[in-house]
Short mmCIF file of the C-alpha atoms (twelve columns), coordinates in Angstrom:
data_MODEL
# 
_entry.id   MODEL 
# 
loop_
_atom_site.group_PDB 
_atom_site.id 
_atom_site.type_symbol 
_atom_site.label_atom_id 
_atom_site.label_alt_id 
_atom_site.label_comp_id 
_atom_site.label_asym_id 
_atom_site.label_seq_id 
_atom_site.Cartn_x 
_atom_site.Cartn_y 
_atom_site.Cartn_z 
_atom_site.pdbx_PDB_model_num 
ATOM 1   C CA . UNK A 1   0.000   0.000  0.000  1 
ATOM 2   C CA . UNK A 2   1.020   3.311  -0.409 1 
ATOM 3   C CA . UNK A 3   2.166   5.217  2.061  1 
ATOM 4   C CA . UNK A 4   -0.153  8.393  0.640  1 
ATOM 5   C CA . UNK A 5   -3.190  6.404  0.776  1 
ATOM 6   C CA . UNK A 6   -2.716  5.667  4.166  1 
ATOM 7   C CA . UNK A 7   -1.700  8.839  5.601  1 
ATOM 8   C CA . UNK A 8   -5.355  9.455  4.082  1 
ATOM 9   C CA . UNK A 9   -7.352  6.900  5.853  1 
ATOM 10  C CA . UNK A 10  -5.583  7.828  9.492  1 
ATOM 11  C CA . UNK A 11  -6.414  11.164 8.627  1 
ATOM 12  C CA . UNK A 12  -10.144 10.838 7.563  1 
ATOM 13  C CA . UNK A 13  -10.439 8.491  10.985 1 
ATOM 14  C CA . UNK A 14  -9.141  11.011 13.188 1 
ATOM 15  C CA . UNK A 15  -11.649 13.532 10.997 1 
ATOM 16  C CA . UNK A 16  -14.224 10.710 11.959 1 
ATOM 17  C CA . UNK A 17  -12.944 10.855 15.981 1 
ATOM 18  C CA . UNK A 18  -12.699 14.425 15.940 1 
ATOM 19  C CA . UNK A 19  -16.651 15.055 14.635 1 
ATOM 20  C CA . UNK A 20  -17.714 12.092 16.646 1 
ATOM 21  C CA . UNK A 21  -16.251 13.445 19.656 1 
ATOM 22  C CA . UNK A 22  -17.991 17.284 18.880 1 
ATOM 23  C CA . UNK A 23  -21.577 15.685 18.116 1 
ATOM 24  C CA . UNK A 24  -21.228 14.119 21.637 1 
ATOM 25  C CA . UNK A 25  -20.418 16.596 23.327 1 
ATOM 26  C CA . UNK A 26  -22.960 18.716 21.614 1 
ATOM 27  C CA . UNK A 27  -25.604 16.560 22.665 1 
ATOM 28  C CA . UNK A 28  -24.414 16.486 26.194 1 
ATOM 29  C CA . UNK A 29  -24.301 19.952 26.539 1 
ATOM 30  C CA . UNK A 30  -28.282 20.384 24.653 1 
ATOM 31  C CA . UNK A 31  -29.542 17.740 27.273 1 
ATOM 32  C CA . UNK A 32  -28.012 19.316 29.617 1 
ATOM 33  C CA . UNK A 33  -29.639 22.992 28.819 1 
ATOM 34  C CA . UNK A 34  -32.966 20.715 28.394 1 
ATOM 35  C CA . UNK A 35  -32.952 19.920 32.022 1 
ATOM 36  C CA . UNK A 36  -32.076 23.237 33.434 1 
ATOM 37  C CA . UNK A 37  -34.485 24.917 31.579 1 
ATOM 38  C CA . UNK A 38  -37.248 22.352 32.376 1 
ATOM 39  C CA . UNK A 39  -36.282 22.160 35.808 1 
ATOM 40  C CA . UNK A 40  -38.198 25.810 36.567 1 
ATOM 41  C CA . UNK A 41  -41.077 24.466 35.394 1 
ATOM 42  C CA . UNK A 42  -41.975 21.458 36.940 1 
ATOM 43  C CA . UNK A 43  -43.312 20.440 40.334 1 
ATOM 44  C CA . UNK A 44  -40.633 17.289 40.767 1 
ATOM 45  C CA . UNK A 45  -37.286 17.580 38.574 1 
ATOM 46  C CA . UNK A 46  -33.487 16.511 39.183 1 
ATOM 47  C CA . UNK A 47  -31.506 19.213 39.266 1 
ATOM 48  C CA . UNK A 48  -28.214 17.376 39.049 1 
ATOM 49  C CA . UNK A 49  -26.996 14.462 39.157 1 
ATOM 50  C CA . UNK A 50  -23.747 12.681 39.748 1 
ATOM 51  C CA . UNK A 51  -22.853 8.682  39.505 1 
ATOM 52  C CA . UNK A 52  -20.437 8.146  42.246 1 
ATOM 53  C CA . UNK A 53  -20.031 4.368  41.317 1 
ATOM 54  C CA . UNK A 54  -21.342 1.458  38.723 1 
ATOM 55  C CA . UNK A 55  -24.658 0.910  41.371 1 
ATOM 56  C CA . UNK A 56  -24.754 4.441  42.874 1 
ATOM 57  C CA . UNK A 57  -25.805 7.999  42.612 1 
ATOM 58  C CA . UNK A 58  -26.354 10.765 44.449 1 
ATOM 59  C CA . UNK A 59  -28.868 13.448 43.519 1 
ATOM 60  C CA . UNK A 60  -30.815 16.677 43.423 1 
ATOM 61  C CA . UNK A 61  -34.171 17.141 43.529 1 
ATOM 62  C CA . UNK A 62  -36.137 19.923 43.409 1 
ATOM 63  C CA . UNK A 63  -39.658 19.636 44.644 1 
ATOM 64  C CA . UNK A 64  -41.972 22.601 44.395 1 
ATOM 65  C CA . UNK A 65  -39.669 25.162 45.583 1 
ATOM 66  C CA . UNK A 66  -37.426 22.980 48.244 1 
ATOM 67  C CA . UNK A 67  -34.652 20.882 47.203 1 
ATOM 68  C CA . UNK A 68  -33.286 17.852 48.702 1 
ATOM 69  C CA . UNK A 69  -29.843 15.517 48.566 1 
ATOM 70  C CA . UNK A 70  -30.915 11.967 46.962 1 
ATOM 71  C CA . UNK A 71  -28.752 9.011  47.612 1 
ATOM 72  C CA . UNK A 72  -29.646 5.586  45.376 1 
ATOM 73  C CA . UNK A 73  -28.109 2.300  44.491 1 
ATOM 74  C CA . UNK A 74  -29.203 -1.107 45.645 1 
ATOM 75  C CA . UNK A 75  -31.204 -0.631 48.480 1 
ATOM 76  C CA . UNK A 76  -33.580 2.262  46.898 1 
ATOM 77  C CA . UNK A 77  -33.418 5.707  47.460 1 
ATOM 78  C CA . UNK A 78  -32.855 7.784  50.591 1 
ATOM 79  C CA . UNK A 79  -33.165 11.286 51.921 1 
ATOM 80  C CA . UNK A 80  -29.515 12.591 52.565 1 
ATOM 81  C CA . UNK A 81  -30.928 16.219 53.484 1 
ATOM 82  C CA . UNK A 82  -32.710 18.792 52.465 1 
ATOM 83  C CA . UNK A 83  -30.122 21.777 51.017 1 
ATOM 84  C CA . UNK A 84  -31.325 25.607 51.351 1 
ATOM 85  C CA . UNK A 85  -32.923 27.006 48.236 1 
ATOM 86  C CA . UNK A 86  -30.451 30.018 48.905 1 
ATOM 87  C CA . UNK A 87  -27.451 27.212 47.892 1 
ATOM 88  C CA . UNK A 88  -28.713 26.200 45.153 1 
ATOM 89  C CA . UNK A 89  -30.336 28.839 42.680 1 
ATOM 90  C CA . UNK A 90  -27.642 31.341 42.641 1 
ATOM 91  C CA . UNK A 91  -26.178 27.896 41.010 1 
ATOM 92  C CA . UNK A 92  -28.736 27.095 38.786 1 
ATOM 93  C CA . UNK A 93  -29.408 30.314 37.669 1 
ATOM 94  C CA . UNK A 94  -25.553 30.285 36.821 1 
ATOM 95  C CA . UNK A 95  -25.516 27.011 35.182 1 
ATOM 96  C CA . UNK A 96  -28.559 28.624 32.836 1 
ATOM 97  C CA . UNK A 97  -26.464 31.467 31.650 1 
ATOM 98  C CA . UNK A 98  -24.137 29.365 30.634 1 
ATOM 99  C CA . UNK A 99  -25.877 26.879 28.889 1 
ATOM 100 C CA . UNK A 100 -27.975 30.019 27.212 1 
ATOM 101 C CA . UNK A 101 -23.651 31.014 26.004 1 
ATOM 102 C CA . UNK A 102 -23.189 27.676 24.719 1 
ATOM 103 C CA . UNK A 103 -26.159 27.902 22.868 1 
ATOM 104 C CA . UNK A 104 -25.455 31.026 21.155 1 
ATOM 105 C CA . UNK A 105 -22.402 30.326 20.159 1 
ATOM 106 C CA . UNK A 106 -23.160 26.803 18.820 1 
ATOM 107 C CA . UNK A 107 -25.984 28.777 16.915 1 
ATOM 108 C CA . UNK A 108 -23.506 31.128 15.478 1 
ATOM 109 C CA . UNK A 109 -21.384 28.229 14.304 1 
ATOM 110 C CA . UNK A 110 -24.357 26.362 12.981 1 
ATOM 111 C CA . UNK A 111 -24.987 30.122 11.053 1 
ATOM 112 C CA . UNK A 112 -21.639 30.311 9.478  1 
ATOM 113 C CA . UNK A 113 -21.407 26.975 8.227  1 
ATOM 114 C CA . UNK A 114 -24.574 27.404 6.131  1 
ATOM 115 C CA . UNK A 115 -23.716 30.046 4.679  1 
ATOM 116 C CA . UNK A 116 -20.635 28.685 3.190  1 
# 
């Protein structure tokens, strides 16, 4: 084989890698935005949530306006404690700004490359 030819198929699978890894992320970070901006709107929601190993998570839940520390694995679900709204929506409200950015600027992106 030629050398040439393949130099060009490790380059078009690290092209492959490379958009793989973007779309991924992308979708990620839209699921992400997805839950923070439903999370104002319902009654129950998860807020966050965090595997801390193969069986386990821990968790939180907003319910109407309190919010409370989830632990689950095995043996169900139980009530770590309930965290101050105070804690948590300077966060949230943080985490939505952000998510708002990344959404602009993938939209901008998205814009450009349509008009090429």
């Amino acid at each position: 084989m030629n050398a040439n030819l393949i130099g060009q198929y490790v380059y078009a699978v690290v092209v492959i890698i490379a958009l793989l890894a973007a779309l991924s992320w992308l979708v990620a970070q839209l699921s992400r935005r997805r839950m923070l901006i439903s999370t104002g709107r319902r009654l129950v929601g998860v807020v966050e949530s965090t595997q801390l190993t193969h069986q386990n998570w821990v968790s939180v839940v907003k319910v109407t306006d309190r919010y409370y520390l989830l632990g689950s694995g095995q043996g169900g679900v139980s009530l770590v404690c309930e965290i101050p709204a105070d804690a948590v929506d300077p966060w949230l409200e943080e985490q939505r700004r952000i998510a708002q950015q990344q959404a602009e600027t993938v939209s901008g992106i998205w814009q450009r490359v349509l008009r090429r």
